[in-house]
N, C-alpha and C positions, 0 to 999 in steps of 0.2 A: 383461544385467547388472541387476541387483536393487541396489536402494537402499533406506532407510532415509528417512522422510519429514525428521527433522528434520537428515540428511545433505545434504542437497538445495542449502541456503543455502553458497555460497560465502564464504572468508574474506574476502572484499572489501567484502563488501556493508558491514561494522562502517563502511567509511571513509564509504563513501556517508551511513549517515544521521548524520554529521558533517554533511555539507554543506546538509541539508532548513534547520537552522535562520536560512539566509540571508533564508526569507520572510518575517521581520518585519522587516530592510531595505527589505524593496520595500513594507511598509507603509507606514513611518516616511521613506519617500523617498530613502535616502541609497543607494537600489542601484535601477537601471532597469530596468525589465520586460524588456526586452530582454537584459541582462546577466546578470540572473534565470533565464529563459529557455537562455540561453549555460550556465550552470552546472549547471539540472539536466537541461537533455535527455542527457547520458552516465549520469546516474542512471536515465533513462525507459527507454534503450537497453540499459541493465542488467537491468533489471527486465522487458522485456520478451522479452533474450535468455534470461533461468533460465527466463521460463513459456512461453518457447517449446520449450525440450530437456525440458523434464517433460510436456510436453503430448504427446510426438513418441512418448514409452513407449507400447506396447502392453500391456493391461489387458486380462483380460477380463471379458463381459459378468456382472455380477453380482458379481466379484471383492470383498470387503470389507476389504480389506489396507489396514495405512494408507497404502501406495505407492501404489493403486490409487486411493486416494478422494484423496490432493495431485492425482496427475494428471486423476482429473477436476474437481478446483479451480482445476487452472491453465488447463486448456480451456476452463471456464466463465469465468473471468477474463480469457481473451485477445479471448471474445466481447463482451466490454465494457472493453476495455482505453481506448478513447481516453477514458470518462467517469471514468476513474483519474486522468488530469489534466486535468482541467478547469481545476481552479484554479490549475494555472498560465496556460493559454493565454486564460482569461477572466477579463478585468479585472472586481473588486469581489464575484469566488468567495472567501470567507472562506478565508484558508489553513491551517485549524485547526478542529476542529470545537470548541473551547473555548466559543462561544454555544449551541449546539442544548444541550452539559454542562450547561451551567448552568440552560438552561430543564426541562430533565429531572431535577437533581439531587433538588430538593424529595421528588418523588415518590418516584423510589431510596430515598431514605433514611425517607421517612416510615412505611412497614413493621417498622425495624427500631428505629426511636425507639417505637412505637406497640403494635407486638407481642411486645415484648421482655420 
């Protein structure tokens, strides 16, 4: 059976990332790493049961479909799936990439203030 790349996403996931924004709790203290933890590993197990069935499709070699190229995104992502959470199971991993933004913004924008 043949899919549609942006068919792929189950309706459920919307609920999930409801739940990501508990990580400024375990910033601010008032939620334990552990209870943190407790909340999104059924998110981790979600995410890694969809790029487990997308990865399982059979593509073929050279194929350029964009069925073919999610499925070799989610093979490539399941080879490096545990550094997908890092930041949760290591204490003082930023859980946001809101720092790296901001060290980078200047630059982004400085092209379009300067070449405009």
């Amino acid at each position: 059976m043949r899919y549609n790349s942006y068919k792929t996403t189950p309706a459920s996931l919307p609920r999930y990332n409801r739940s990501l924004p508990v990580g400024h709790r375990v910033r601010d203290r008032t939620l334990e790493r552990t209870q943190f933890i407790a909340k999104v590993e059924p998110i981790c197990q979600a995410v890694h049961d969809l790029l487990t069935e997308a990865a399982d499709y059979t593509v073929a070699d050279g194929e350029k479909t964009l069925w073919a190229k999610t499925v070799r995104t989610c093979r490539q992502l399941l080879t490096v799936e545990p550094a997908l959470w890092l930041f949760i199971t290591v204490e003082g991993i930023e859980l946001t990439n809101n720092a790296a933004e901001q060290v980078i913004r200047p630059a982004v924008l400085w092209p379009c203030k300067n070449l405009s």
